[in-house]
C-alpha positions as CSV (number, residue, x, y, z in Angstrom):
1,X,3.0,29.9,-18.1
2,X,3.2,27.3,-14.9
3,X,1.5,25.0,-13.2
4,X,-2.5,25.6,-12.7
5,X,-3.3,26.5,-8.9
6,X,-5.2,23.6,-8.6
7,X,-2.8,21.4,-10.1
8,X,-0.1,22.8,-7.9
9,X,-2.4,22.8,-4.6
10,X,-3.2,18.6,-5.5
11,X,0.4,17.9,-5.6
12,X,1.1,19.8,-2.3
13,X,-1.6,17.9,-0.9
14,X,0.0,14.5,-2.4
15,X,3.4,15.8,-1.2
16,X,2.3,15.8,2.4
17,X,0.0,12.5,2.2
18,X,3.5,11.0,1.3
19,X,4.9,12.3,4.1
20,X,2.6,11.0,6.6
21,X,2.0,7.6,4.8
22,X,5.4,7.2,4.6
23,X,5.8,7.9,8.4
24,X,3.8,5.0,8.8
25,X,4.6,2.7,6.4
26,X,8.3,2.9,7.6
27,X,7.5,2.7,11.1
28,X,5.3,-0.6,10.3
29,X,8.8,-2.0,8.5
30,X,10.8,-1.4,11.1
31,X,8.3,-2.9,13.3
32,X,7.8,-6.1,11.4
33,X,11.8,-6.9,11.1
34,X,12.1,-6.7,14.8
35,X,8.8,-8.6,16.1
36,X,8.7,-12.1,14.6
37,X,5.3,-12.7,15.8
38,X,3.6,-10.0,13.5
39,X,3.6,-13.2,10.7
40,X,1.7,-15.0,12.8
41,X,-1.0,-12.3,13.3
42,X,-0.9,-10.9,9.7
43,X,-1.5,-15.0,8.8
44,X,-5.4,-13.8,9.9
45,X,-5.8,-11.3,7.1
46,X,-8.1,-12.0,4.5
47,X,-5.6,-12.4,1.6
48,X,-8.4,-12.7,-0.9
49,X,-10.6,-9.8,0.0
50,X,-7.0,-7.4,-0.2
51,X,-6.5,-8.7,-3.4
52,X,-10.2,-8.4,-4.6
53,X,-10.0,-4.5,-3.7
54,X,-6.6,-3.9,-5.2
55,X,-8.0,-5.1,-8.4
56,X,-11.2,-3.1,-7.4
57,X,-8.7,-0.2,-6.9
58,X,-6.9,-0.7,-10.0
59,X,-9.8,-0.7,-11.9
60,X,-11.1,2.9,-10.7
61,X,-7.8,4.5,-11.4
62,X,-8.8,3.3,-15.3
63,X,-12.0,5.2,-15.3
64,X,-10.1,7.9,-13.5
65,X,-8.2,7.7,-16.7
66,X,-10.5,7.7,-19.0
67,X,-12.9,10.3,-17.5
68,X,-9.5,12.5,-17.9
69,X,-9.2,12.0,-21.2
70,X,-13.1,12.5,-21.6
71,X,-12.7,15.7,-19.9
72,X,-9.9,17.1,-22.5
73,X,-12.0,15.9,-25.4
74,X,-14.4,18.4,-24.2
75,X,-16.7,15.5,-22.9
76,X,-17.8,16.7,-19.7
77,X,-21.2,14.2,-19.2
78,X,-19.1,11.2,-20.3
79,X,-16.3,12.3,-17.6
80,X,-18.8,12.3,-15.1
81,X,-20.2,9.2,-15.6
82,X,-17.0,7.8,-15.3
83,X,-16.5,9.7,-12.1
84,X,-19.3,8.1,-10.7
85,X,-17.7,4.4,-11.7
86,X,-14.7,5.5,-10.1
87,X,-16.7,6.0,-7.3
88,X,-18.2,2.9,-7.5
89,X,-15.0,1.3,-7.3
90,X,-14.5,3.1,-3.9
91,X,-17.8,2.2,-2.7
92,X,-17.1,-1.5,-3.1
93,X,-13.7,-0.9,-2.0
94,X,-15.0,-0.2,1.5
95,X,-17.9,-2.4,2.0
96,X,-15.7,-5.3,1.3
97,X,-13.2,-3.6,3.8
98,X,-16.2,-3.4,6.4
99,X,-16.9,-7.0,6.3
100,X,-13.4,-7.8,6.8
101,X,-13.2,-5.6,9.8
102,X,-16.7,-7.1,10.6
103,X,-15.1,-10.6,10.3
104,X,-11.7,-9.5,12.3
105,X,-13.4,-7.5,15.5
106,X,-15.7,-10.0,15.9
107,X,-12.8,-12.7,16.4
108,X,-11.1,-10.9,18.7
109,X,-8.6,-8.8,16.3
110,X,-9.2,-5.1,17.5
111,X,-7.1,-2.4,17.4
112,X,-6.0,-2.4,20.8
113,X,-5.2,-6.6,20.5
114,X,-1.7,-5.9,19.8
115,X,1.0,-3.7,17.7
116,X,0.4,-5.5,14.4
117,X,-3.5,-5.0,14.7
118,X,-3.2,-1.1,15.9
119,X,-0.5,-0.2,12.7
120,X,-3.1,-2.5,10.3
121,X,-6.5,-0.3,11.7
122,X,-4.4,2.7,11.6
123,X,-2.8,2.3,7.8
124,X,-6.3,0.6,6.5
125,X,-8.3,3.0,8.6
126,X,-6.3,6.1,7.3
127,X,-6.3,5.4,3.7
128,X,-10.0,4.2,4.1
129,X,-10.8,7.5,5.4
130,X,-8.7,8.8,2.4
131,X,-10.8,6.9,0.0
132,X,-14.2,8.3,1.5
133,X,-12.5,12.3,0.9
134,X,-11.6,11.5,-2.8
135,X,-15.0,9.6,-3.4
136,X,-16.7,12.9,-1.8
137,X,-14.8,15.1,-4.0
138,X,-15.1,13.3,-6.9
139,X,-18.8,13.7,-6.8
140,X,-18.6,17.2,-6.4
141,X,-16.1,17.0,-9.8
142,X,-18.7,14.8,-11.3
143,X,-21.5,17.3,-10.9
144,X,-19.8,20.5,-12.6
145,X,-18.0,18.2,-15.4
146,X,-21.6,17.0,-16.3
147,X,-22.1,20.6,-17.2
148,X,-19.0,20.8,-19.3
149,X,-17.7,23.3,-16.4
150,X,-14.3,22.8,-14.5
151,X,-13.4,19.9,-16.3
152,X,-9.2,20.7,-15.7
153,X,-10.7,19.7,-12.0
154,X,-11.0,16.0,-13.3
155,X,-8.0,15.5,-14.0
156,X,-6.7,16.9,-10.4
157,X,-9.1,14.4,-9.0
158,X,-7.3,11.6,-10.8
159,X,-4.3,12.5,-9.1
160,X,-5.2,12.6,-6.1
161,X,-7.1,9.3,-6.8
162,X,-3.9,7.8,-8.3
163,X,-2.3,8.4,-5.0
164,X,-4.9,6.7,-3.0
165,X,-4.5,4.1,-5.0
166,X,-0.3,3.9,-5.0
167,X,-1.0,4.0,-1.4
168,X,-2.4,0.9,-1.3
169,X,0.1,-0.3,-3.7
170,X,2.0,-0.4,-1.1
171,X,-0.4,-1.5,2.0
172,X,-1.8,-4.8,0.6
173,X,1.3,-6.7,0.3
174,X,2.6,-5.4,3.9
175,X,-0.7,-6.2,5.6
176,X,-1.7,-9.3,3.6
177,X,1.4,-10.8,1.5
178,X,4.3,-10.4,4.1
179,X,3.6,-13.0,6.7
């Protein structure tokens, strides 16, 4: 039987999102070991805000979740509603990231200010940017499911969601914890 093309073609995607977040996630560690002065510069990020969006995160990957398991019931409408919470969640996800960038530039923290600030735009930017594919996709999903048509594509969305997600897993407490 197999894996479903579109199953297979989000993991590849996944696959090689791991590959370049990886890439610069290790380069930021080896970074941070050697410069002692990225702890005073990652002492400026908004703590608070990172966590409010991590739990903002979190809480999309549940209705990523449960519009999967709407979507095998059968339940297309319901999955799509939940799509559109999910994208809710990324919505608020990056408005509270543009105020904090708001916030940041306007204090002098740019991207060119120093190596700490050009790997945090780069990672935050990067899986920003990810967030804004996934939320476009999703609404694409959102639209058929609400038809009851393509609903295996829900749960492909929710992976790739999942990753986003994981992704930041891993940025929040290397941009905002480790000072």
């Amino acid at each position: 039987m197999g894996l479903p093309t579109g199953r297979l073609a989000v993991w590849w995607v996944v696959a090689s999102e791991i590959v370049i977040f990886g890439g610069i996630l290790g380069s930021y560690v080896m970074f941070r070991l050697s410069h002692d002065s990225w702890a005073e510069q990652a002492a400026v990020t908004n703590t608070l805000a990172g966590a409010f969006n991590t739990f903002v995160l979190l809480t999309s990957s549940l209705t990523a979740v449960l519009a999967h398991q709407a979507a095998e019931r059968g339940d297309g409408p319901r999955a799509a509603r939940l799509l559109h919470f999910t994208v809710l969640g990324g919505l608020t996800f990056l408005i509270v990231k543009a105020f904090e960038w708001t916030y940041e530039i306007s204090h002098g923290y740019t991207i060119g200010s120093n190596l700490f600030w050009s790997f945090y735009y780069v990672a935050a930017g990067l899986h920003g940017l990810h967030v804004i594919v996934g939320m476009i996709i999703m609404l694409f999903v959102a639209r058929t499911a609400k038809r009851n048509e393509e609903l295996h594509r829900v749960e492909n969305i929710g992976i790739y969601w999942h990753f986003v997600d994981l992704v930041w897993i891993f940025l929040f407490p290397l941009l905002y914890i480790a000072k």
